[in-house]
N, C-alpha and C positions, 0 to 999 in steps of 0.2 A: 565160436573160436576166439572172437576179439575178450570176450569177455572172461575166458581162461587165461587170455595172455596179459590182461590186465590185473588178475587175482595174480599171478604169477610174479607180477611188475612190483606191484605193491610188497607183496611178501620178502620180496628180495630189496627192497628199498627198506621196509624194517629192519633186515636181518644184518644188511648193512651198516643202519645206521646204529644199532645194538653192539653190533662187534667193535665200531669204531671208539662208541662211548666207551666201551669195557677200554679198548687199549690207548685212548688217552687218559683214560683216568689211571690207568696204571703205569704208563710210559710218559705220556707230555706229546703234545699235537706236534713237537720237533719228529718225533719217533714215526710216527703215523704212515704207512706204508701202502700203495695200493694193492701191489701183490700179496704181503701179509694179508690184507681182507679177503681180496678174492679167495686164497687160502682157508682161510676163519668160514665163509660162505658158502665155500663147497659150488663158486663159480667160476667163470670163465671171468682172465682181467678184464676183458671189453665189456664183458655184463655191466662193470660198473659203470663204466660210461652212458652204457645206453639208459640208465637209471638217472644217474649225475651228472651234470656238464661237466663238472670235474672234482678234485678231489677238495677243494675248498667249498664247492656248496653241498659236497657230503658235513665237511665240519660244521658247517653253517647249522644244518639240522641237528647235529648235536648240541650247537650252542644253544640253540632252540628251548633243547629238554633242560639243558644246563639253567638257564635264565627261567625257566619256571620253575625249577625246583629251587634258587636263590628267591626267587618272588615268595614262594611258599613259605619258605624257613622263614623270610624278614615279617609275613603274614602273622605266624605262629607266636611270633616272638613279642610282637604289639598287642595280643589277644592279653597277654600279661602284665602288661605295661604299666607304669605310671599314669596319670590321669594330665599330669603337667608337662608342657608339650617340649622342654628340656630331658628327664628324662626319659621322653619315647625317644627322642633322637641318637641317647646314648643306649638307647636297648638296639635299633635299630643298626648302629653302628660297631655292637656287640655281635649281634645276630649276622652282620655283612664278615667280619673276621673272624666267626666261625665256620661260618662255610665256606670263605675263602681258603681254611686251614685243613678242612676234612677236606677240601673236594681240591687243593691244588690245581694239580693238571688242568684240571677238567674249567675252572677260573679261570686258570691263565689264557686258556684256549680263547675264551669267550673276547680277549683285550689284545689277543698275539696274531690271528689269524692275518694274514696280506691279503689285501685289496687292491686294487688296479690305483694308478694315480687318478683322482678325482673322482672314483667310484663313491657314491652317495651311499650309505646304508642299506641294507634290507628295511622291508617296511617291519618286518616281524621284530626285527631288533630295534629300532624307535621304537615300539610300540611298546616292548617288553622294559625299554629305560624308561619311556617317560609312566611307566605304573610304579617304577621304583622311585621316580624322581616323585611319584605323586605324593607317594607316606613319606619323603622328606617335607615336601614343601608344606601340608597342611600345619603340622607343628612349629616350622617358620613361620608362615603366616599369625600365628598365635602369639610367636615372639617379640613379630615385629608387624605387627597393624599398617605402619603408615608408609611400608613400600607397596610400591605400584606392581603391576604385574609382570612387568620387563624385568625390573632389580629384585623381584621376588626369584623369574627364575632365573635367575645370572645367581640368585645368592644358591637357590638348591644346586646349582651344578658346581659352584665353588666347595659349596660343603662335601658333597660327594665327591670332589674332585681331590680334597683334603683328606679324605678320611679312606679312599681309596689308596693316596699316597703311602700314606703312612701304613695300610694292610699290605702292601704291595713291598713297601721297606723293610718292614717289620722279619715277614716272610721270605725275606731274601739274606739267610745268614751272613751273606759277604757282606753285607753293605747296610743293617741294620740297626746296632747300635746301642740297641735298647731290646733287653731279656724278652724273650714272650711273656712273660708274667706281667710285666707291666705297660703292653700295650693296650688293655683296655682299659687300663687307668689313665694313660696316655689320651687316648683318646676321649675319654671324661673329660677329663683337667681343658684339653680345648676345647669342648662345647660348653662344658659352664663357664669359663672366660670369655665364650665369644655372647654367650646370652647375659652377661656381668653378675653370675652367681657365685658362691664361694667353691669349692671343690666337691663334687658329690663322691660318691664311692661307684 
């Protein structure tokens, strides 16, 4: 019996977290409803609970699938790369503003979600940043040899800090500034500035 009720458990903690991703990537984690799911699941609304502590570590699993499938795209996108470690950084920062741009919601979700005051991270999410922080840093490293491993990563988290800004601006009509067309020129023009190269394409 236990072991019926834990196939049961699981299947309904998938189906949950399935329906969730479908109506944040359609709506925006603002939208995200518990009764809409239990609806979508064909459950009862305490099912969800007994599943989730609550309705933020259901999104949490979605940010999950969301942040590998961003891991995979920025993966793909280096397999074609440049060989010079400027531009993988602009392929890479290419590859981060295209899927922030198909997948919306479903990004925002991953940078929007509330956390308790002082609540630390999931371990899943450190772990899923610092594999993205990894394919920035190796190419900084390359640019700049003679930082130590502190200012090496203070400098990957500045860049992604930079280049997150500006995907986040960029996609924010009201307050953007500058055409989509040319924010990954944009974003070029500051990585060969900041690496002291002339402007790439």
């Amino acid at each position: 019996m236990a072991g019926k009720t834990q196939t049961r458990r699981r299947a309904l903690r998938e189906a949950l977290i399935e329906h969730a991703e479908r109506r944040i990537h359609a709506d925006g984690l603002a939208a995200l409803r518990a009764r809409d799911l239990a609806q979508d699941a064909g459950c009862a609304l305490g099912a969800i609970y007994n599943v989730f502590g609550d309705l933020g570590e259901l999104v949490l699993a979605v940010n999950a699938r969301t942040f590998e499938a961003l891991g995979a795209q920025v993966a793909e996108a280096l397999a074609d790369a440049p060989q010079d470690a400027t531009g993988q950084l602009v392929v890479m920062a290419r590859a981060y503003h295209r899927f922030a741009a198909e997948n919306y919601h479903a990004w925002r979700a991953l940078f929007d979600i509330d956390r308790p005051a002082g609540a630390a991270a999931p371990d899943w999410y450190l772990t899923e940043m610092n594999r993205l922080f990894a394919y920035i840093e190796a190419p900084l490293r390359a640019l700049f040899p003679d930082l130590g491993p502190q200012d090496l990563a203070l400098l990957t988290r500045a860049l992604f800090s930079s280049v997150h800004g500006i995907v986040m601006l960029a996609l924010n009509e009201a307050s953007a500034g500058v055409p989509q067309a040319e924010v990954d020129r944009m974003i070029a023009l500051v990585l060969h500035r900041m690496a002291g190269l002339p402007q790439g394409k």
